[in-house]
N, C-alpha and C positions, 0 to 999 in steps of 0.2 A: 982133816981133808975130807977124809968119808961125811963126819958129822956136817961139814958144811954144804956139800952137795945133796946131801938129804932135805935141810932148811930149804936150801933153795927147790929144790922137787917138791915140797911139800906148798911151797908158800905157789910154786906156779901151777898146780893142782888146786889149792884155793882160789888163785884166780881166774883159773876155767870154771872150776865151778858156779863160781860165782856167777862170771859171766854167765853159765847155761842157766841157773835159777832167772838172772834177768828175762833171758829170752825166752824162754820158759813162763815166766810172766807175762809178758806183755802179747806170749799166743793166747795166754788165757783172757787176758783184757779185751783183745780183739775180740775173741767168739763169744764171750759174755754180751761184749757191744754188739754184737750180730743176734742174739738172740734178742735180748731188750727190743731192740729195731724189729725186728720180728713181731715177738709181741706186742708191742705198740703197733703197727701195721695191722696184726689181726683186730687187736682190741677197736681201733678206728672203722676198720672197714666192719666189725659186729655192730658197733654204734651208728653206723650209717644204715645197714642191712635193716638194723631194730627200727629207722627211724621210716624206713620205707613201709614196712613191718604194719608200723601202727598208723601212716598215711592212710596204705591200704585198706587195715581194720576201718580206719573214719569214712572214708570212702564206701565201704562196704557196707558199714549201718546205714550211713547216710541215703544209699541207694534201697536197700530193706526198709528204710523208713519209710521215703519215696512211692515204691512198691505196693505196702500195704497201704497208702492213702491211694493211691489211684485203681488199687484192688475192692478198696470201698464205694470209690466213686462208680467204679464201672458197676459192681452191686447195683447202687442206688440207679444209677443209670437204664440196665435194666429191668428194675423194676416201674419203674417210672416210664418206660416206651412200653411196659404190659398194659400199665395204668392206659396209657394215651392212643393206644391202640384200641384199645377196647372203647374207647369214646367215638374215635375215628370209625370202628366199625359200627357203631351207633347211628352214627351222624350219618354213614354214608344209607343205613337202610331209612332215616329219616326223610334223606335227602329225595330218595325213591318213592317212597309215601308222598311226599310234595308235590314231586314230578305227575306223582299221579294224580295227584287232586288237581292239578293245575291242569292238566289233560279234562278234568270230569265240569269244569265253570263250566263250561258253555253250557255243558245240557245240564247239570245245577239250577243255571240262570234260567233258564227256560221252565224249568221246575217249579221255581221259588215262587214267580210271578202270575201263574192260576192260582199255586195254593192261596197265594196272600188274597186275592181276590174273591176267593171260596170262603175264607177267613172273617176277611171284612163284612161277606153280605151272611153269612151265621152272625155276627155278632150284631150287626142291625138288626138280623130276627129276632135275636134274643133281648134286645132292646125295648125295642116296639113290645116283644111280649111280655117283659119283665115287670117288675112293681116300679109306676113314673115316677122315681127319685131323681133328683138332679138330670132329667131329662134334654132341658137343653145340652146344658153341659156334653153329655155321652154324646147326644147327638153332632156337635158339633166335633166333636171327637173322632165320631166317625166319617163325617164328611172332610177333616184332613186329610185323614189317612187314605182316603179313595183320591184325592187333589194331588195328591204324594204321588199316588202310580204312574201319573203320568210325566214328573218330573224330571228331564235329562241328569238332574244337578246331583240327584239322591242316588247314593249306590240301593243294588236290590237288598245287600246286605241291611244295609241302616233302613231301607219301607221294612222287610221282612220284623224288623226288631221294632220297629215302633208297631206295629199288628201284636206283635209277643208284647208289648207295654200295656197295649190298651185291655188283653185279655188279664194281664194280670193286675189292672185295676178296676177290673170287674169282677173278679176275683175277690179283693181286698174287700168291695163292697160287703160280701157278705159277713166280714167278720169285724166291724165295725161299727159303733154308735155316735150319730151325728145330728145335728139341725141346722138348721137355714130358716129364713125368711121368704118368706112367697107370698102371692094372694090365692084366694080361692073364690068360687062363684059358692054362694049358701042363699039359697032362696031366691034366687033373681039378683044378689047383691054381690057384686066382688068386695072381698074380706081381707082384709092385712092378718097371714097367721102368720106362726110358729111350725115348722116342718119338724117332727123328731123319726130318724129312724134306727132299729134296731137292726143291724143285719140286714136280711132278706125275709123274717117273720113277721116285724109290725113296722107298718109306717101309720103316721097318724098326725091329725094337726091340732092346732088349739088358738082360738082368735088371740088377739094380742089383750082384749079384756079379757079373757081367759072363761069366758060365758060358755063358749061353746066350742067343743071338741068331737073330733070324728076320724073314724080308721077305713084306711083300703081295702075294699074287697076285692082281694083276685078272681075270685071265680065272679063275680059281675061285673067287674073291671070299673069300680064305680067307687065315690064315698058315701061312708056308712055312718050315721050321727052316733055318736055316742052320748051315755048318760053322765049328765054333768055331777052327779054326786057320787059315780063310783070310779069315774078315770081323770078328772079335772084335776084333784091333787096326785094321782101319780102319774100324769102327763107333766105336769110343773115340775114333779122331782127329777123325772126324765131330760126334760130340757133344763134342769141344772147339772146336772152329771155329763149329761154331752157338752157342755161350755165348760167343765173342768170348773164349776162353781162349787161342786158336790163330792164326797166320795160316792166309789161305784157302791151300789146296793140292789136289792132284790125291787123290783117294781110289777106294778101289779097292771100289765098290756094287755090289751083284745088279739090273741092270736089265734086266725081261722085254725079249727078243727080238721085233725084229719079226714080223710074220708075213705070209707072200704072201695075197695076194688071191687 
């Protein structure tokens, strides 16, 4: 009787027990499930945090990249309104210089239009007193440029510049070797020559039969015969070398002597 009352207390102590080991389990299953959940919970919201994380990082180069290009730009920028300031302040004292000259025409004009006329009758004296080379020629040269002053149509500027043209082919004359054809009076007779001139030191002619040759006198304002066996052949080589028939060479001219003071 004892021993059987025992089995049974023993067997309904195993079934408590049991029982508690279940439930006892299944507390643990619960909060295990509850952490997992947990975890997973953090771990998502870390993977979204991270993902924000590195938007922002992109973001954040992307604006430092940004940045340094228009940190550039603005560099070049002002260096580039130094540059164009400095032209601008150029231009504006140009623009002042202008102003003023523009101010100064009138009385310029008024200027310009004796001198050119002072100009003109100097350079007919120098004409008239010069060695008669191409004499019409200048002359007619100069009696343009006197027809010119009175022209509405020609600015002063362009008379002024043809006055400067005509000095600087009077000029030219002196450093130049040339001939032409002309006549001359020899003895009562007008004569078909050859004109050769050197410069401003020898001018001199030579008939077209080449018989007879003769040089300018300045100081008698006259022609002077020359000797047909010592300038006839180098009058000929002369008027070969002014026609570019010849190379230049040494020739052997009547060039008046100086004279003392």
């Amino acid at each position: 009787m004892t021993m059987h009352r025992l089995k049974n207390v023993l067997i309904a102590a195993l079934v408590a027990a049991g029982t508690l080991s279940g439930a006892v389990a299944a507390v643990h299953a619960d909060a295990l499930g509850s952490v997992l959940k947990v975890g997973e919970d953090k771990n998502n919201a870390a993977r979204q945090s991270q993902a924000k994380v590195d938007k922002l990082a992109d973001e954040t180069r992307s604006l430092l990249s940004d940045y340094k290009t228009v940190t550039k730009q603005i560099d070049g920028l002002k260096v580039y309104n130094t540059r164009l300031q400095r032209q601008i302040d150029n231009q504006a004292v140009r623009i002042g210089e202008i102003d003023q000259s523009i101010d100064q025409v009138t009385v310029i004009s008024r200027q310009i239009t004796p001198l050119a006329i002072r100009m003109i009758d100097g350079l007919e004296t120098f004409v008239q007193l010069d060695v008669p080379f191409h004499l019409d020629e200048r002359m007619q040269r100069i009696a343009f440029l006197r027809a010119n002053l009175d022209r509405s149509d020609v600015s002063v500027a362009e008379k002024f510049r043809q006055v400067l043209e005509a000095y600087k082919i009077e000029n030219e004359y002196g450093r130049k070797i040339d001939s032409y054809k002309g006549s001359i009076e020899i003895d009562g007779v007008e004569r078909d020559v050859n004109f050769l001139r050197v410069g401003r030191i020898s001018f001199v002619y030579q008939t077209t039969d080449t018989e007879m040759s003769g040089a300018w006198d300045q100081a008698s304002r006259s022609w002077v015969p020359l000797s047909r066996g010592e300038y006839r052949a180098a009058i000929m080589k002369g008027l070969r070398i002014a026609r570019k028939e010849a190379s230049i060479d040494l020739m052997n001219m009547p060039v008046a002597a100086p004279e003392a003071n």
